[in-house]
N, C-alpha and C positions, 0 to 999 in steps of 0.2 A: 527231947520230945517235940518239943517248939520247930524247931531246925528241921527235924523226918516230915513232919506235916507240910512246910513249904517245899521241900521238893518231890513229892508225891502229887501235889498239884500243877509242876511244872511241865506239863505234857505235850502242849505245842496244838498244830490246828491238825485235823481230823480230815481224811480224804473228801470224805463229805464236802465239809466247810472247803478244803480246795476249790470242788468242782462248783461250786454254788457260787464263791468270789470268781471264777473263770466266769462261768455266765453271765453274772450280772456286770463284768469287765467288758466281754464279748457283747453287749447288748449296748453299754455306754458309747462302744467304737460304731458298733450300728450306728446310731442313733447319730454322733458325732459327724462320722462320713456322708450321710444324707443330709443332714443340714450344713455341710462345709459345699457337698455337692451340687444342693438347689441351691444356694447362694451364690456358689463359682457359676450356677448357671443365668442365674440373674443377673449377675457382673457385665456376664459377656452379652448378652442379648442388651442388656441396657448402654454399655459400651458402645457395640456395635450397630447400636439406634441411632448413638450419638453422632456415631462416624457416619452413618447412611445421611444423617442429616447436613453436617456438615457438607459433605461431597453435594449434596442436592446444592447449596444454598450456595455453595463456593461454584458451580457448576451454572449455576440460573445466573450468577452475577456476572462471572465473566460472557457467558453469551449477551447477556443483558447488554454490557459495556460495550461490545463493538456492535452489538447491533446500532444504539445510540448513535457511533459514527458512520450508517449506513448511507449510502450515498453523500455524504461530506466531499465537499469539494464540485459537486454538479453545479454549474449554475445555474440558479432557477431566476433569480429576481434580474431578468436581461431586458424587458420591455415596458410598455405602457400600464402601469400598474393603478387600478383604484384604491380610494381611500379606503380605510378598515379601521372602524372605530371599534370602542370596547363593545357598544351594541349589540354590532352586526352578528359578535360568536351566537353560536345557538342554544340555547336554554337556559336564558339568563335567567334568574328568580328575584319574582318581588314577594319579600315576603306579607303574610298577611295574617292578621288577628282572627282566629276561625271559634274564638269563645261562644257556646252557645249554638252551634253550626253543626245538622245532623254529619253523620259518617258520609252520607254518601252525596250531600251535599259539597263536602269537602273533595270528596274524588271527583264529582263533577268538575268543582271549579279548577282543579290542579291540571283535568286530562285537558281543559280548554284552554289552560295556559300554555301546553304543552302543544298544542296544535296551532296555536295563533303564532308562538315561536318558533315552529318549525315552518309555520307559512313563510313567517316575515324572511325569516334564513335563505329561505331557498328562492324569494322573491329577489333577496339582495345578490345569491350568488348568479340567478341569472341576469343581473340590470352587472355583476363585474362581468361575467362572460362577454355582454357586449361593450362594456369598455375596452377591453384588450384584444378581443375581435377587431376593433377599428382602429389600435393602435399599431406598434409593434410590437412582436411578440418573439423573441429568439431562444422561448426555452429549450435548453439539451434537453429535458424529458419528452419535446415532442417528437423530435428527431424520430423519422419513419422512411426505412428500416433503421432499429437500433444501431448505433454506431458502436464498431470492435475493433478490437489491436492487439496484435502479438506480441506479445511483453513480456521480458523474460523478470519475473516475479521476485526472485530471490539473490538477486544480482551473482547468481554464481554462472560463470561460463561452461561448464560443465553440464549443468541441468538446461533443456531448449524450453525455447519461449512460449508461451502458453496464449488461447484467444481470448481475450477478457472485453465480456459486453460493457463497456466502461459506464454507462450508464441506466443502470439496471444495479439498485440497490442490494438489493437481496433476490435472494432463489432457494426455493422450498425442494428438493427434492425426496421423495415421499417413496418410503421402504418400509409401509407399514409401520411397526412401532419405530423400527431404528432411520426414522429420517436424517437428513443431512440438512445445514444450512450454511450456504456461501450469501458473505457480506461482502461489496467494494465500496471504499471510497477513498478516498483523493488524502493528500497529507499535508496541501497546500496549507502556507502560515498565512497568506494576504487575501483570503476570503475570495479566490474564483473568480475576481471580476472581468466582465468580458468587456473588450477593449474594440475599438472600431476599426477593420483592415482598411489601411491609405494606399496601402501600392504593394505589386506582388512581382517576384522576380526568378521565373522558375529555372535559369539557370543556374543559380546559386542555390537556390534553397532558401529566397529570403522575404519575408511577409513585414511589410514596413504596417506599424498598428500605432495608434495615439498614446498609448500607455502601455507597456511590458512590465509594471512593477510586480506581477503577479507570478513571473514566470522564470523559472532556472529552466539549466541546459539538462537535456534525461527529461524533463517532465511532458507526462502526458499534456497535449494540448487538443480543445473542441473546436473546429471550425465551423459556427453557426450560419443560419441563411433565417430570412424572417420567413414566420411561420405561415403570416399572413398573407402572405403574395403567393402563396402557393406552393410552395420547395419544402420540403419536408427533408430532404438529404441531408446529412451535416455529415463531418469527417472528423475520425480522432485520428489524431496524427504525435511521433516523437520529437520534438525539439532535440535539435542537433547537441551532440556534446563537444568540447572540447579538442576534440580529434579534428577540427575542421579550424583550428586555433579561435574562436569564439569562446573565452571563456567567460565564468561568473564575475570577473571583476569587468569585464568589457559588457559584458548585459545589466551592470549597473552603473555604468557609467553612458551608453548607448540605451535610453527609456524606448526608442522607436522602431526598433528591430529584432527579430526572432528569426533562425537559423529553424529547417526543417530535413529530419532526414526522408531525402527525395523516395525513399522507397514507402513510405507510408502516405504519401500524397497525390492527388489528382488535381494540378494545379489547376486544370481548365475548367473545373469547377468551385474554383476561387474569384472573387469577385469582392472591389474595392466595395465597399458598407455593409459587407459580413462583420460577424462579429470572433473573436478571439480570444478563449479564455482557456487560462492553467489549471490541471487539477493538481498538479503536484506528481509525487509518484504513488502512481497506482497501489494500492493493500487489497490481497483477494483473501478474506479468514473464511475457514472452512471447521464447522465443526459437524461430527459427526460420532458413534458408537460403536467399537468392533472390539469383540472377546471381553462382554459386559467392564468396556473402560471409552471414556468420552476422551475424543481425542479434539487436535488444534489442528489443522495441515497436515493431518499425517502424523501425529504426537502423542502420544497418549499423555495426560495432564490430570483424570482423574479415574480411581478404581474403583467398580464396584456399580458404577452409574449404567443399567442396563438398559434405558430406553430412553429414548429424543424425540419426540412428537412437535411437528410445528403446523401452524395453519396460516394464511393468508388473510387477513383483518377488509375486506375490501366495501368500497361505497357505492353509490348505485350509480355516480359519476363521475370523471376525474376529477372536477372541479367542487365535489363536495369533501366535506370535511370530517365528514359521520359514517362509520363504521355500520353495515346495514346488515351483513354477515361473513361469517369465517369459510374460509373455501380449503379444502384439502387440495395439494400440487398432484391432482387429476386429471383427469379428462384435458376440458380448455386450459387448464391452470400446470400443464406441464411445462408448457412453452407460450404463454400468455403474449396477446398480440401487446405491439404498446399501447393502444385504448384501454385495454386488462390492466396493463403491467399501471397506469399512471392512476388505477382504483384501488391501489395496495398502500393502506393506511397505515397499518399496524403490520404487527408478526404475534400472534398467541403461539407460546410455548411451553412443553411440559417436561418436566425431568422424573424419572424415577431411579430413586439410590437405593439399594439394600446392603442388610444389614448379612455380613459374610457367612455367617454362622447356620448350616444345617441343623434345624431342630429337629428334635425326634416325633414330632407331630405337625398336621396341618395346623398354620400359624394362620394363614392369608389366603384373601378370597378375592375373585371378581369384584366390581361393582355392585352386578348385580344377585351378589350370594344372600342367604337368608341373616346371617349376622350384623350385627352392626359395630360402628366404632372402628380404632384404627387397621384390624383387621382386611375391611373392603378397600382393594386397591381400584379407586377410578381416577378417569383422565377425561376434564369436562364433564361430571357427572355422568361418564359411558363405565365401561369396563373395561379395562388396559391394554389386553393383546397379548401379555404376559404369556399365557398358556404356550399359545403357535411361537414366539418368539424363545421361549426359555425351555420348554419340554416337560418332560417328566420332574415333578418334585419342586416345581418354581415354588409351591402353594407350601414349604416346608419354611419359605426365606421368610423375615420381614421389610417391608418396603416404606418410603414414605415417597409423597407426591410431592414437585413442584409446580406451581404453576403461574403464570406471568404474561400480560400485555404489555410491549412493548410498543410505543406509536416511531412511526418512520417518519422523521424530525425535519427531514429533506424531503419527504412529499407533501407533509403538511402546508408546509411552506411554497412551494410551489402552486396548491390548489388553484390558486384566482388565474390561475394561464393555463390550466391542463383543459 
């Protein structure tokens, strides 16, 4: 009797009870695949942050870096130079005890410190103008017209020689968002220094100078005239190679002589107490944006980087030292005369990288959208360009901004002669 009772109970599960364990099966897999789905979606969007970041940052540095060597190798310290104490820089600060001292007390005294430093600066930069007015003055940046040369860049025979304004540090070329920026400078190891011409022999090709420690055979060379006496012309010219049996153990063993290949020179405007300096071999870097990817020369180097904005840092004189405003490569500032080009301090630059991933909503906005936070893409607190550059759907990507002043290290340095 015991025995019949347990197997009359044995019945199993009930259609019902199926369909109700399917459901609430079907409803856990729900449940499951939207949160496996907004998490895989999170992954990628926060992944793909990472990478837009990284490309911005790896993207700002290496521009960064060669800008650094812009114009390297020009010689700029070639004349009568004044002293330049720690004073002289501009807006030095003394600090001061302001306890007890209303607010606007405080801003008075600070904007009159600020104005007596920028007097005394700008007193000092005119009392160096007229020191180097009355001395000598052989800087290559004043050279007028700019001096150029056909240099074949990549030392391949195969690709032709290309014109490079040799001194002319940088150039903004300006495509809306996707601007371009070319760097040159020099690779010289013995620092540019410009050497005094003693005797010139334009049969040969041969320029007798006080010192050649500065100079192999291939390298670009400046031939200066003082600025002060009125000649503004200078010449860049190739140092003969090898081919002419001159080589580098004979230009280190012979300090007073330089081989010139005759086809980039005007002997008859050479002249013994010019001056004669090596830049080394010419570097033209070119960076630029095409098929949202930052390229080098012609290279693409990084993905994803859709936009290159650069502007021109300039002072209101060659000979100052202060950035007074940013100029876009416009109007004058396409082909900027050398007065222009020797007011170019800095380079302000901005990168934008995104994030590859099309979301299935507006992510990003202008500048100037109603939202806030990382959402608004700006560039110098404007709105990016984004739209007319990327089209339909840009506003689905996410973006992050770079942005970066960099000072031009070789004009700074020259200021007290420009």
């Amino acid at each position: 009797m015991h025995i019949d009772n347990l197997q009359n109970r044995q019945h199993g599960f009930t259609l019902v009870e199926l369909l109700v364990g399917l459901v609430i099966g079907l409803i856990a897999t729900l449940v499951i695949m939207q949160t496996f789905s907004s998490f895989e979606g999170n992954k990628r969007s926060t992944t793909g942050i990472s990478d837009a970041q990284t490309s911005g940052s790896i993207g700002l540095f290496m521009i960064q870096r060669e800008l650094q060597f812009a114009g390297y190798g020009i010689p700029v310290v070639t004349g009568t130079l004044p002293e330049v104490a720690v004073n002289d820089r501009p807006y030095n600060r003394v600090y001061q005890q302001f306890t007890g001292t209303s607010q606007a007390n405080i801003e008075a005294q600070i904007y009159a410190a600020q104005a007596a430093a920028k007097s005394a600066y700008e007193a000092k930069i005119a009392q160096n103008t007229a020191i180097v007015n009355a001395g000598e003055n052989y800087s290559a940046l004043r050279c007028d017209p700019a001096p150029s040369l056909s240099i074949d860049l990549d030392d391949d025979p195969g690709t032709p020689a290309v014109g490079v304004n040799v001194t002319t540090p940088v150039t903004i070329t300006e495509n809306g968002t996707q601007d371009s920026i070319t760097i040159i400078y020099g690779d010289t190891q013995r620092g540019s220094l410009p050497s005094r011409i003693t005797d010139t022999n334009a049969a040969i090709g041969r320029i007798a100078v006080s010192n050649n420690l500065s100079c192999r055979e291939d390298n670009v060379a400046l031939i200066l005239k003082d600025i002060n006496k009125g000649v503004t012309e200078c010449q860049a010219v190739l140092l003969k190679s090898s081919a002419s049996g001159f080589t580098n153990a004979q230009l280190d063993a012979d300090t007073t002589t330089v081989l010139v290949d005759p086809t980039t020179i005007d002997f008859s405007k050479v002249a013994v107490g010019d001056r004669l300096a090596c830049m080394g071999r010419i570097r033209q870097i070119t960076f630029d944006i095409n098929n949202n990817q930052l390229r080098k020369n012609g290279q693409g180097v990084l993905d994803e980087v859709v936009s290159l904005q650069a502007q021109y840092g300039v002072s209101n004189t060659g000979n100052s030292e202060i950035v007074s405003a940013w100029a876009n490569a416009t109007g004058a500032w396409v082909a900027p005369s050398v007065t222009d080009r020797n007011r170019i301090k800095a380079v302000r630059i901005a990168i934008i990288a995104r994030n590859n991933l099309l979301e299935k909503n507006v992510v990003s906005q202008e500048c100037t959208g109603a939202a806030a936070g990382p959402a608004r893409v700006c560039v110098w607190g404007a709105d990016s360009g984004l739209p007319a550059a990327l089209g339909a759907n840009w506003d689905r990507y996410r973006y992050r901004v770079y942005e970066l002043v960099v000072p031009i290290k070789n004009m700074l340095s020259a200021s007290p002669q420009l």
